[in-house]
C-alpha positions as CSV (number, residue, x, y, z in Angstrom):
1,X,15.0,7.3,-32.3
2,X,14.6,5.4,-29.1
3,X,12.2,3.2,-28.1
4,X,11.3,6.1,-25.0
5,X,11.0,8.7,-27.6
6,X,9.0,7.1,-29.6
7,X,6.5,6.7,-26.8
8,X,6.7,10.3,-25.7
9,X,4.7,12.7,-26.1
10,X,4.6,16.2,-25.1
11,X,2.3,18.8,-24.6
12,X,2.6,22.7,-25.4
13,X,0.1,25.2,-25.0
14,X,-1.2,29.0,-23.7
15,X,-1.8,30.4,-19.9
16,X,-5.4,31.1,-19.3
17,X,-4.5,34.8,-19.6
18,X,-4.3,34.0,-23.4
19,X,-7.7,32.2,-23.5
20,X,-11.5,34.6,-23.9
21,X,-12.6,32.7,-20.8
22,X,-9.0,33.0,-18.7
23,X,-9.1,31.3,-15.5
24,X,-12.5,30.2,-15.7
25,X,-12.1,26.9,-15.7
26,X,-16.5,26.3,-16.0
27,X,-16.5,28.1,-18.8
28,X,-18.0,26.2,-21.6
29,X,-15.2,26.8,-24.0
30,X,-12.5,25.7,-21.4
31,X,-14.7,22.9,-20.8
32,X,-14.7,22.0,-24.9
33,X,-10.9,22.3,-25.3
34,X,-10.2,20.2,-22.2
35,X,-12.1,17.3,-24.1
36,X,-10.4,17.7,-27.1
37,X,-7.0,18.0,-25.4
38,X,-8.5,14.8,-23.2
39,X,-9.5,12.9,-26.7
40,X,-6.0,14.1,-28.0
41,X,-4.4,12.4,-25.1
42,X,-6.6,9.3,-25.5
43,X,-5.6,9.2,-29.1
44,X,-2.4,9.2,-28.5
45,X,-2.6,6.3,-26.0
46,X,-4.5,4.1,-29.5
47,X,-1.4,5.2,-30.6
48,X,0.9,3.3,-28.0
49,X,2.3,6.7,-26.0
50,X,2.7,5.5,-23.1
51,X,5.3,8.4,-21.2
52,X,3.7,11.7,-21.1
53,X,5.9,15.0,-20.3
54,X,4.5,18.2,-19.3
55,X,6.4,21.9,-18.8
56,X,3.7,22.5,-15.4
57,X,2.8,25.8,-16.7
58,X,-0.1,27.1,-15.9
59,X,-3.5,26.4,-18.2
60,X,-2.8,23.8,-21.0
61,X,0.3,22.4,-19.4
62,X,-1.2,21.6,-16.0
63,X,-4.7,20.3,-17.6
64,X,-2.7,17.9,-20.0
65,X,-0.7,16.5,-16.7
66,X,-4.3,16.3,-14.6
67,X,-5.3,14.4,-17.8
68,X,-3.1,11.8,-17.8
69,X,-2.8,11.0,-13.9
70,X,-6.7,10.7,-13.9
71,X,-5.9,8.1,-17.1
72,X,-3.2,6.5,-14.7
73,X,-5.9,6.8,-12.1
74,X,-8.0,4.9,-14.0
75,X,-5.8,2.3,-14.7
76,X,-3.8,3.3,-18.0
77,X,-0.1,2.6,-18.1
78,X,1.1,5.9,-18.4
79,X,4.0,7.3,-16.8
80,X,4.2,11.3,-16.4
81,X,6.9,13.5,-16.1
82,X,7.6,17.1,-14.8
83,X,10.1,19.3,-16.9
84,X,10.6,22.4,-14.1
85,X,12.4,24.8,-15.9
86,X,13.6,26.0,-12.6
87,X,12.8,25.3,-8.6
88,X,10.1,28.1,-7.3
89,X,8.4,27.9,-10.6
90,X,5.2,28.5,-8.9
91,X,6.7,30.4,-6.4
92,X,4.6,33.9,-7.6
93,X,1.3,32.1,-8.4
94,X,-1.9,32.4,-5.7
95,X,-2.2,29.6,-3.2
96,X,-5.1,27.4,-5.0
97,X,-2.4,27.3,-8.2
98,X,0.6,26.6,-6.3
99,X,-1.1,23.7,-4.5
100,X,-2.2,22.1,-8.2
101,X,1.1,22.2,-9.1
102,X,2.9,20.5,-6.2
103,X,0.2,18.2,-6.2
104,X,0.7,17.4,-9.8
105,X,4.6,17.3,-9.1
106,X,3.9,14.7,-6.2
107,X,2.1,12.7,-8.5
108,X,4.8,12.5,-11.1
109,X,7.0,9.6,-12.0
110,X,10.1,11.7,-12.5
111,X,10.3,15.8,-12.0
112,X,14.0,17.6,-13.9
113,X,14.6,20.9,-12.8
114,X,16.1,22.3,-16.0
115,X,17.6,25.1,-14.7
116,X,18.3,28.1,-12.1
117,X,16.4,30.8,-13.0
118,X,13.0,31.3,-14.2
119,X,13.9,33.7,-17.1
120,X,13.3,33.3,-20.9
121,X,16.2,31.3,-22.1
122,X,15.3,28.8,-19.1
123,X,11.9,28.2,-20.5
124,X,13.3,27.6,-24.1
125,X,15.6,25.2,-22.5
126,X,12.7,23.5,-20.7
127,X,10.7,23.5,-24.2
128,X,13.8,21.8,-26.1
129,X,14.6,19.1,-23.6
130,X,10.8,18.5,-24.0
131,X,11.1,17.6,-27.8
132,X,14.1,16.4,-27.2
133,X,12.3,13.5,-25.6
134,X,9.3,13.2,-27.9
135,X,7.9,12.2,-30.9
136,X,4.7,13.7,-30.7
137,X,3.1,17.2,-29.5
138,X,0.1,17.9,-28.4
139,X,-0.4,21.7,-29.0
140,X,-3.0,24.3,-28.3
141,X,-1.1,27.5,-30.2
142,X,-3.1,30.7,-31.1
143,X,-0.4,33.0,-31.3
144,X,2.6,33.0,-33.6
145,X,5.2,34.1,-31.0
146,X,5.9,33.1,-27.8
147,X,6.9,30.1,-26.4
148,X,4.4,28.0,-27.4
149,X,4.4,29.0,-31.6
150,X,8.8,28.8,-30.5
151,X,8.0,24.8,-29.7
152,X,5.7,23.9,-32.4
153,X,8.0,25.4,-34.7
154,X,11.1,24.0,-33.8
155,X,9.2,20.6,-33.3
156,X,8.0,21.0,-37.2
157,X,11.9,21.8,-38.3
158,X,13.1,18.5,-36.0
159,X,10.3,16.5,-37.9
160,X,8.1,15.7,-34.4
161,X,4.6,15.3,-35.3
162,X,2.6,18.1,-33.8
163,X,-1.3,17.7,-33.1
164,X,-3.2,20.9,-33.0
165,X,-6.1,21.5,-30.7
């Protein structure tokens, strides 16, 4: 394992569509798993992570990477970057979204497009270069198929440690 690896952690996780509470980010139970994604994130930094990767989907994605450049705001030294599985990721979402994400992508250290085409073996693609880079995840997974139960799966088989929220 390198030495960047071992640093790395990675974050997987549902769209608000999956959540009671959806986009409703004032909801109280958005509120509590945003601090324990946040105390997940700040336990990984006691750990030494140090290089952060998010996918920039919407909901547990986009909070992690929020997260950690309020952390790097605040003076940890993190480093955070974008996997895109393709350009126009956002391209479909409603204005307020898209702007969070370009914002976040501005804010990045280093944003890879993993692909063309926003279909499903893209996203797989996006979630294995993700791991590929890790040695930890950081995963909010309710359901046991999809792309998030795919990652903490195939993390599990690799030997990546995976931290539920």
């Amino acid at each position: 394992m390198s030495d960047k690896r071992g640093i790395t952690c990675c974050f997987t996780g549902h769209r608000p569509d999956a959540f009671d509470f959806g986009y409703d980010e004032g909801d109280p139970r958005c509120r509590k798993l945003k601090s324990d994604l946040e105390q997940a994130i700040e336990r990984a930094a006691g750990d030494g992570y140090r290089r952060f990767v998010t996918g920039m989907a919407q909901g547990v994605d986009m909070w992690c990477a929020e997260m950690v450049l309020d952390m790097k705001e605040d003076g940890q030294p993190f480093t955070l970057e974008a996997a895109v599985p393709a350009r126009g990721q956002a391209a479909r979402w409603n204005a307020p979204l898209k702007k969070r994400h370009e914002r976040i992508l501005r804010l990045c250290d280093n944003v890879i497009c993993i692909g063309d085409s926003l279909d499903r073996e893209t996203l797989l693609m996006r979630n294995r270069y993700m791991l590929s880079q890790s040695s930890l995840v950081i995963a909010v997974a309710r359901k046991k198929s999809g792309g998030t139960a795919y990652t903490v799966n195939l993390a599990s088989r690799l030997g990546i440690t995976v931290w539920y929220v």
